[in-house]
C-alpha positions as CSV (number, residue, x, y, z in Angstrom):
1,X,-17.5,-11.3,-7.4
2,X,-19.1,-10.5,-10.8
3,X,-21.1,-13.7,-11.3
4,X,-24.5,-12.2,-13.0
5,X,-24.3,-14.2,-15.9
6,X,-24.7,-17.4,-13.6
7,X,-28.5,-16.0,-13.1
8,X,-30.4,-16.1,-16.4
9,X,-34.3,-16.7,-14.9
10,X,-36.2,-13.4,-15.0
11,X,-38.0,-14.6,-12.0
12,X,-34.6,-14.2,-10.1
13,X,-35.0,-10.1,-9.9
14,X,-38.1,-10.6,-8.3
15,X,-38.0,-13.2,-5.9
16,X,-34.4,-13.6,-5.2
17,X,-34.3,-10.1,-3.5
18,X,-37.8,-11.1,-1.7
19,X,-36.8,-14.4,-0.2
20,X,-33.8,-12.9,0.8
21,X,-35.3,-9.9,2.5
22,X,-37.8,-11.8,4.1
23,X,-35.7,-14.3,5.6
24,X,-33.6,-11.3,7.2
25,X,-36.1,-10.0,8.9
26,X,-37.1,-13.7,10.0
27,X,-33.8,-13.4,11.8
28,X,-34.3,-10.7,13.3
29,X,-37.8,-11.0,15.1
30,X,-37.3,-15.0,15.5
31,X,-40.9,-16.0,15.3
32,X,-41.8,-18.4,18.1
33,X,-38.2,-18.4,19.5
34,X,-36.9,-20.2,16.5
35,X,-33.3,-19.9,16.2
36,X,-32.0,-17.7,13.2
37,X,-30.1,-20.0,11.4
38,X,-32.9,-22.2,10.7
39,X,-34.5,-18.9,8.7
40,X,-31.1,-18.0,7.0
41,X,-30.2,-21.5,6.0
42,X,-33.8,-22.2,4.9
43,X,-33.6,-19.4,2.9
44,X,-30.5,-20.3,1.2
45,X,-31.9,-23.9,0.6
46,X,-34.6,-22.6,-1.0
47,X,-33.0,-20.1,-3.2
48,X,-30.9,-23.4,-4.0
49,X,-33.9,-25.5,-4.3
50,X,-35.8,-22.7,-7.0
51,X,-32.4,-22.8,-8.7
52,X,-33.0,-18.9,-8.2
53,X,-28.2,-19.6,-7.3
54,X,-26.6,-22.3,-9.9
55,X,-25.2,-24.3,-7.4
56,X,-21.9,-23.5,-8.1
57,X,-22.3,-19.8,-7.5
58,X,-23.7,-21.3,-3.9
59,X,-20.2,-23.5,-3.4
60,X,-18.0,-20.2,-4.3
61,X,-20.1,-17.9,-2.1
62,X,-19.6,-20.6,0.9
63,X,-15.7,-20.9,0.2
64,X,-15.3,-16.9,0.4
65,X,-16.1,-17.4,4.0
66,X,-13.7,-19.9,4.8
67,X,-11.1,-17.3,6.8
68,X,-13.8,-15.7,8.7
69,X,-15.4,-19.4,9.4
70,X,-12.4,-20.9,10.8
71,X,-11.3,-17.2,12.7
72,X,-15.0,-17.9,14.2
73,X,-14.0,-21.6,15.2
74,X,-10.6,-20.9,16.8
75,X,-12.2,-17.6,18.8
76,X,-15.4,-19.4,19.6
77,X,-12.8,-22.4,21.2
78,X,-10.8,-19.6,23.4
79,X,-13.6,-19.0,24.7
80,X,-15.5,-21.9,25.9
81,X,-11.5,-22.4,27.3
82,X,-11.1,-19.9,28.9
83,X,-14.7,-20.2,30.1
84,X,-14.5,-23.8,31.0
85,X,-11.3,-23.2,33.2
86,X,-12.9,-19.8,35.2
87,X,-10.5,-17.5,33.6
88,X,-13.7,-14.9,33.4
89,X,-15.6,-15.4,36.5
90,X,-11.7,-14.6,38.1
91,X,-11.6,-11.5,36.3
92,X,-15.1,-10.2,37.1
93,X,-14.9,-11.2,40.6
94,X,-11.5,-9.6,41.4
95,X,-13.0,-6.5,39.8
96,X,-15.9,-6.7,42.5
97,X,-13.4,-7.1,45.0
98,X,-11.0,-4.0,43.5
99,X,-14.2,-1.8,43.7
100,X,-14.5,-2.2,47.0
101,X,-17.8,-1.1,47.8
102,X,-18.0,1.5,45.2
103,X,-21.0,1.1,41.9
104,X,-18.8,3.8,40.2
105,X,-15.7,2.2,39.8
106,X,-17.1,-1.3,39.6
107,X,-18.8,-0.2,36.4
108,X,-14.9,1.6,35.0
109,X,-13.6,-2.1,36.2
110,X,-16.1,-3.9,34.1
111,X,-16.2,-1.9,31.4
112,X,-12.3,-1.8,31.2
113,X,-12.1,-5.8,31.2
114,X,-15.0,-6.1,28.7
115,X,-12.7,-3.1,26.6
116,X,-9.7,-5.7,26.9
117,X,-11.2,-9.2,26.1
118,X,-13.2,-7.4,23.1
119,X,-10.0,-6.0,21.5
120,X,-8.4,-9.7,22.2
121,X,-11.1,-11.9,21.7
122,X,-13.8,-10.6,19.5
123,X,-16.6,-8.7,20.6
124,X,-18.9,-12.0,20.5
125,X,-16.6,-13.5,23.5
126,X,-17.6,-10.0,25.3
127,X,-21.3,-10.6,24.8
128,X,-21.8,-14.5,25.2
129,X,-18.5,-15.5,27.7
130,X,-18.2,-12.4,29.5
131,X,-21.7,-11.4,30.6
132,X,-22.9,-14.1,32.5
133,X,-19.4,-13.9,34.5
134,X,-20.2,-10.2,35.6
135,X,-23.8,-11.0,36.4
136,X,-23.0,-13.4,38.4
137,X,-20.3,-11.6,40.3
138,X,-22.5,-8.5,40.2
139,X,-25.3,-10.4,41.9
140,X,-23.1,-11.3,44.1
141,X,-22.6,-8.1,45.6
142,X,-25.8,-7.4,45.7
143,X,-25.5,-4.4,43.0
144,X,-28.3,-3.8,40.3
145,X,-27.1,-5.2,36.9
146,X,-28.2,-3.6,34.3
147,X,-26.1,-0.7,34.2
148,X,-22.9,-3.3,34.3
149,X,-24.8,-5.5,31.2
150,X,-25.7,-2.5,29.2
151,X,-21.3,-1.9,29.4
152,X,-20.3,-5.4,28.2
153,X,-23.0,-5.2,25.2
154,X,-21.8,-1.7,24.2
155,X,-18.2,-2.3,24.6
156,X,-18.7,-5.0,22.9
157,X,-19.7,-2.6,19.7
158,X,-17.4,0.4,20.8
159,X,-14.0,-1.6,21.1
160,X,-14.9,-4.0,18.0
161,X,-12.2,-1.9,15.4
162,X,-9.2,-1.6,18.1
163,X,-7.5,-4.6,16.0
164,X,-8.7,-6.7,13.1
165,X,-8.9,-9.7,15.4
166,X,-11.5,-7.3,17.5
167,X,-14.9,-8.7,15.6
168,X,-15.5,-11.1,12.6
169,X,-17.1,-8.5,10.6
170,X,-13.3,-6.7,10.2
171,X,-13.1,-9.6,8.5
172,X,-16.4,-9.7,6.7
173,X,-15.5,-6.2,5.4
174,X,-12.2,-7.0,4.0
175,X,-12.0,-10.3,3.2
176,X,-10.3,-9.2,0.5
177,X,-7.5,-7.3,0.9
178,X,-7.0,-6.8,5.0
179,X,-5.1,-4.1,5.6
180,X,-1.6,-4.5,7.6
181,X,-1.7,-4.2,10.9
182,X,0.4,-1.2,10.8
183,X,-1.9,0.7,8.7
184,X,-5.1,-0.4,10.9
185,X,-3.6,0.9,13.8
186,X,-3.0,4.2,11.9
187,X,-6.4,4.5,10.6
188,X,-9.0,3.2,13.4
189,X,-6.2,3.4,16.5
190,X,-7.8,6.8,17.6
191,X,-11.0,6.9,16.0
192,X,-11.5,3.2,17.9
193,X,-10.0,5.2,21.6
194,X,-12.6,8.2,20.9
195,X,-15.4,5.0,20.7
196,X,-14.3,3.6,23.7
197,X,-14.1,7.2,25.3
198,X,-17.2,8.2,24.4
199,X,-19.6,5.4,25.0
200,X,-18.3,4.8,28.7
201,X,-18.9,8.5,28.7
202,X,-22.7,8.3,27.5
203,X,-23.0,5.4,29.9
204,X,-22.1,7.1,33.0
205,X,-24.0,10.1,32.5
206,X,-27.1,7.7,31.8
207,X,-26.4,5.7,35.1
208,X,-25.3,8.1,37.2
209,X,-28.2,7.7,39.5
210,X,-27.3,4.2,39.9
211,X,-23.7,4.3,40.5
212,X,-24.0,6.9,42.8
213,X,-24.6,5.0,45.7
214,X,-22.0,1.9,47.2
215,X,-23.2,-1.4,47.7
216,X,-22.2,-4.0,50.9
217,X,-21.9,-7.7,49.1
218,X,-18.5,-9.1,49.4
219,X,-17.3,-11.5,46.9
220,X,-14.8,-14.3,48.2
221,X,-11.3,-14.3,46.3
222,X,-11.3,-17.0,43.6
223,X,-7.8,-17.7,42.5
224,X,-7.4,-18.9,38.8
225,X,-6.2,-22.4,38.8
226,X,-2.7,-23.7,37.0
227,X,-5.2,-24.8,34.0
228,X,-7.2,-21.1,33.7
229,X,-3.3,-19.5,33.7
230,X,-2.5,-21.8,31.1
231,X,-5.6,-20.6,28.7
232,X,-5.0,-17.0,29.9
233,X,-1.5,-17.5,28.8
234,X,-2.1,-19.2,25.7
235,X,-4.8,-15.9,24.8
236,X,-2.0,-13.7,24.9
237,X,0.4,-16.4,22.4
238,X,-2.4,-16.6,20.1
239,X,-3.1,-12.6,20.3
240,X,0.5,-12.4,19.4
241,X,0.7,-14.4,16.9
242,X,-2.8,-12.8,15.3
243,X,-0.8,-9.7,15.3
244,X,2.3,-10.6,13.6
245,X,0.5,-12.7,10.9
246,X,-1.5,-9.1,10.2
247,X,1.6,-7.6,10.7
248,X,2.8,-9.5,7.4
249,X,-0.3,-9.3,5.7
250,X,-1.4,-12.8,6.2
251,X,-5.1,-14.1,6.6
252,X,-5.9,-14.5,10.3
253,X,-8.6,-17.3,9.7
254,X,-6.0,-20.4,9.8
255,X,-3.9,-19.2,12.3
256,X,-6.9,-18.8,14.7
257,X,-8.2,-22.1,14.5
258,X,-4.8,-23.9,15.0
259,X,-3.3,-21.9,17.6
260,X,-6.7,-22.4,19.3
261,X,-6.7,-26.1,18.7
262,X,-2.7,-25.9,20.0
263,X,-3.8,-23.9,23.4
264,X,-6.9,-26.7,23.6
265,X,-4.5,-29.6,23.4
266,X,-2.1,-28.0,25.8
267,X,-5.0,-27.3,28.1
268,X,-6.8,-30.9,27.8
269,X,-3.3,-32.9,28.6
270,X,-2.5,-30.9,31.2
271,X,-6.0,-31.4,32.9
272,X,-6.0,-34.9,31.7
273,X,-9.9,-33.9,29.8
274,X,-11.4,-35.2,26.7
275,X,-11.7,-31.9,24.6
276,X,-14.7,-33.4,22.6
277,X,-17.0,-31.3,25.0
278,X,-15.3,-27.9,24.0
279,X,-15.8,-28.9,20.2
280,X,-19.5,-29.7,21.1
281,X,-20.2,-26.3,22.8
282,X,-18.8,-24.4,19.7
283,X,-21.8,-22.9,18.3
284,X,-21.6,-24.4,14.8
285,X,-24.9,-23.1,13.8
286,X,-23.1,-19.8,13.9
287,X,-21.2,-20.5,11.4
288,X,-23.9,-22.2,8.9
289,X,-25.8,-18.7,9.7
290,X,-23.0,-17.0,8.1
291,X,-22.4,-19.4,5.7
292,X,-26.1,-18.7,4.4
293,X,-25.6,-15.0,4.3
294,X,-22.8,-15.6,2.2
295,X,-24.7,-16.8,-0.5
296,X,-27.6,-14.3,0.3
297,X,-25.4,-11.7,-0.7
298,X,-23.5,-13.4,-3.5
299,X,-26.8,-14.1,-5.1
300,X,-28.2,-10.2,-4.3
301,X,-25.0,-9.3,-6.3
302,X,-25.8,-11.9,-9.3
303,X,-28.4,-9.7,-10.1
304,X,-26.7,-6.5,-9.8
305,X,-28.8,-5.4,-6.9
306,X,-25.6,-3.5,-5.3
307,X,-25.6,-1.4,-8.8
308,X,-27.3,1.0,-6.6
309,X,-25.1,0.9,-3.7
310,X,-21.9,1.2,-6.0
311,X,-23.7,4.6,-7.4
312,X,-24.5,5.7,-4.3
313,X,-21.0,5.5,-3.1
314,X,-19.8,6.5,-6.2
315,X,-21.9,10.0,-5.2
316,X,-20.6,10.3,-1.9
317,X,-16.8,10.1,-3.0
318,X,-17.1,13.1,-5.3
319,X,-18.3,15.2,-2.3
320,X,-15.9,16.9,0.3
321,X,-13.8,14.0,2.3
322,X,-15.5,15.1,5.5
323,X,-19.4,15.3,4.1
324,X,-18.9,12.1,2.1
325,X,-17.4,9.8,5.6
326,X,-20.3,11.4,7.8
327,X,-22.6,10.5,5.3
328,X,-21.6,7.1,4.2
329,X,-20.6,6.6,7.9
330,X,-24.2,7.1,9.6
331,X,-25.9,5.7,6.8
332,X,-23.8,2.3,7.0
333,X,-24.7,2.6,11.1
334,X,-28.1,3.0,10.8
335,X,-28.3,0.1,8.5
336,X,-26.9,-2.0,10.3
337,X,-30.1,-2.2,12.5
338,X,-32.1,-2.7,10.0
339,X,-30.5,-5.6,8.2
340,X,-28.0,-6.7,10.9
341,X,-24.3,-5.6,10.7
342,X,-23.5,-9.0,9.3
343,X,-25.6,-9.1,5.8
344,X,-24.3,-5.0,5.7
345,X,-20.9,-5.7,5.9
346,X,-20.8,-8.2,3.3
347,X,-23.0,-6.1,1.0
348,X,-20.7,-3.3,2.0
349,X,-17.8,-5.3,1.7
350,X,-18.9,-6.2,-1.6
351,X,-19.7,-2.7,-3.0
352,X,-16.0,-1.4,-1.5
353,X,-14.7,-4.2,-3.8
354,X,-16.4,-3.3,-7.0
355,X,-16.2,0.2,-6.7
356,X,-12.7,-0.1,-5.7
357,X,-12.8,2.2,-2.9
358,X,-9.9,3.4,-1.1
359,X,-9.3,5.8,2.3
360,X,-11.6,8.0,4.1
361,X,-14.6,6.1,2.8
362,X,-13.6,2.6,3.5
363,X,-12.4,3.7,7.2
364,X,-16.0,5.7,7.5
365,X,-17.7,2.3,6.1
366,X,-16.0,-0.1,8.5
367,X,-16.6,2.0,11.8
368,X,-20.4,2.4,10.4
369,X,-20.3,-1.6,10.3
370,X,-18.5,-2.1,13.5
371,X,-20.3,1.0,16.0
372,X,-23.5,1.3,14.5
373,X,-24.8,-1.6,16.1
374,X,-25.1,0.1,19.5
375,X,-28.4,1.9,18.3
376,X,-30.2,-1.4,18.7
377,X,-30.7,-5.1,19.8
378,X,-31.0,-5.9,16.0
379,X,-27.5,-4.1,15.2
380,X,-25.3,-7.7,15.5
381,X,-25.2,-10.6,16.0
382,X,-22.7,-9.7,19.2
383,X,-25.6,-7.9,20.6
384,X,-28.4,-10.5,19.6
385,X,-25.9,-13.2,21.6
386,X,-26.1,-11.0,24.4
387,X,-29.9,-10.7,24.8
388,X,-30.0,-14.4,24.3
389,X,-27.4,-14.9,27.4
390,X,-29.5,-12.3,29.5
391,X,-32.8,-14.3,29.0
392,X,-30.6,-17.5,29.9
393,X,-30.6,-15.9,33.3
394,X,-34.1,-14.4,33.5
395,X,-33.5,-11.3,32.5
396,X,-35.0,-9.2,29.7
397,X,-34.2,-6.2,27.9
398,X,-36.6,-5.0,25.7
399,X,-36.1,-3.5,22.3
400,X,-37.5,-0.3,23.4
401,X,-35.6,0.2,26.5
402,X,-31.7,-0.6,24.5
403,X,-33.1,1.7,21.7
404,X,-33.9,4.5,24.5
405,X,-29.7,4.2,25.4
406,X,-28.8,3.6,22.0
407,X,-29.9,6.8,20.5
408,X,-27.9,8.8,23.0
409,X,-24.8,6.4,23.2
410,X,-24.5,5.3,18.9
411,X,-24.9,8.8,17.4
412,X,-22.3,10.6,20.0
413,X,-19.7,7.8,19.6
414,X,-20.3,7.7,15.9
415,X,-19.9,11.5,15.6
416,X,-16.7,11.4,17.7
417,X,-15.4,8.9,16.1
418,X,-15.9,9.9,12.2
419,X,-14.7,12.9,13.4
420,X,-11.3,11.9,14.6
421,X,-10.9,9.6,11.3
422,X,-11.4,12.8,9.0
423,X,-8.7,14.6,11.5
424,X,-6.4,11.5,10.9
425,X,-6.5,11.7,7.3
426,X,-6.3,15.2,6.9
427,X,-3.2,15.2,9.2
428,X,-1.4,12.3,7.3
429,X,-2.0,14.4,3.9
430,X,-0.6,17.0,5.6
431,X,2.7,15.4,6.3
């Protein structure tokens, strides 16, 4: 990025990193229920405003983000589709049905579907989409929820690293310089199965008391109508396509959005339905949120505040491979919760840039990003979505009671899954 010269006010090194900081946390606790866009934007505008960021380092920081904002748009569109058109109440209800009876492998059913629309559609469509489908089914059936919601918002996490598609901070991490999708499926493909493997595992162990037992609701067939098979099919065309534009090394950001808007259109003349309802129902603040940590960070780095993340790095690459990627690895996952995985994986993405980072450390870095989250509600904004969708339908989780999970379920995963990254790249220098 290299844009310190931009910044000349001494004042900058001092209350640049403070406003930015405190409108972070802001985010995080949401004072009086006050969205966190309005804390992240404001904080941008005022950084703006104290001409703290020239306003063309502020225009540059906002056009970095233009894959990853239309990737957002075109995911976020999918999903109020194939919400719209019942493609996942279908899906969680035939999974109550296939359990017939049985907690136990209603919870392998759910957390297999919320595996697959994760890896597809972006662990945000697991969190916001998917979960109020299975707690509605689930109530249906009369079974208790909770151990069902804790699998969609730690699958969510878990499964986010599958593909590049898989969550928008892949995207955040590299958005320079995405790997192919060839060499993303030989660096996180088992790595992202031992996530997968052992979360579910953590999770049944944890709620093995409640899915001991069967349950006696019955939940009528819903058969998905000609328009929810024409979203479902035009998922798997976009998936496809995602694929083979990172496949050829292409930015995934344009295609999104306009196989999206191509599904939409398809969808809207068969069903004869304005689509101006679906645009409205995108969350746009979303995007201005990460629009305004954008410049957060770009103005963080004007400063050369990520000197000491660059040196720190720098340290852990001269240790052993495996000792520097558990390190790095654990540190970048606890962050996370501190700072949200969002702000961390563009600082981190950042710092990987500058310090020109290559292999074990960058795979360690990006599964930190992308599994860390599951310590706590705070991890990303995936998981935040997901609280936000439970207290939609009175429900409440409290920061306490995910941490209590998230201790056992984050640090096992994590473990595992750093573990099976060093065993990948020690077996690829070996051949």
């Amino acid at each position: 990025m290299g844009h310190a010269a931009l910044v000349i006010s001494p004042a900058a090194y001092i209350v640049l990193p403070l406003i930015v900081a405190v409108s972070i946390v802001l985010m995080l606790i949401r004072p009086r229920g006050i969205p966190e866009v309005y804390w992240i934007g404001g904080g941008a505008v005022l950084l703006i405003g104290l001409r703290l960021v020239p306003l063309p380092l502020a225009g540059r920081a906002v056009a970095e983000g233009m894959d990853v904002y239309l990737f957002l748009i075109g995911m976020m569109l999918l999903s109020e589709l194939a919400s719209a058109n019942g493609v996942f109440h279908w899906l969680s209800s035939a999974a109550v049905r296939i359990a017939n009876g049985s907690r136990a492998r209603l919870f392998t059913l759910i957390y297999g579907i919320g595996t697959v629309v994760t890896i597809l559609m972006s662990n945000d469509a697991t969190a916001v989409v998917l979960t109020p489908a299975i707690l509605a089914a689930v109530r249906k059936a009369k079974a208790e929820p909770l151990p069902y919601l804790f699998a969609c918002a730690l699958i969510a996490n878990a499964a986010s690293f599958v593909l590049p598609i898989s969550n928008p901070a892949n995207l955040v991490v590299f958005r320079v310089g995405m790997p192919p999708l060839k060499q993303w499926l030989l660096s996180f493909g088992v790595p992202s199965v031992v996530s997968i493997a052992a979360t579910y595992a953590v999770l049944r162990f944890v709620f093995r008391k409640e899915l001991s037992s069967d349950f006696d609701g019955a939940v009528p067939a819903e058969p998905l109508q000609s328009e929810g098979k024409l979203v479902l099919g035009g998922i798997l065309v976009v998936v496809l396509a995602l694929l083979a534009a990172s496949a050829m090394k292409k930015d995934l950001g344009l295609p999104t959005c306009l196989a999206a808007l191509a599904v939409t259109a398809a969808v809207s003349i068969k069903s004869r339905s304005n689509p101006i309802g679906l645009a409205r129902s995108i969350s746009w603040a979303t995007l201005i949120l990460v629009a305004g940590l954008f410049i957060m960070v770009d103005a963080v780095e004007s400063i050369g505040a990520l000197d000491l993340m660059r040196s720190w790095l720098a340290w852990a690459q001269k240790l052993a491979p495996a000792a520097g990627a558990l390190i790095v690895g654990f540190a970048v996952g606890i962050g996370n919760n501190l700072v949200n995985n969002l702000p961390l994986g563009l600082i981190a993405g950042g710092t990987l840039e500058a310090a020109h980072a290559k292999g074990l450390i960058v795979h360690a870095v990006l599964i930190g990003v992308d599994l860390g989250p599951n310590l706590s509600v705070t991890g990303s904004l995936a998981t935040i979505l997901w609280l936000l969708a439970l207290r939609k339908e009175k429900l409440d989780v409290s920061f306490w009671r995910f941490l209590k999970l998230g201790a056992l379920a984050m640090p096992v995963a994590l473990m595992l899954s750093l573990g099976a990254a060093i065993l990948m790249e020690l077996l690829f220098k070996a051949s």
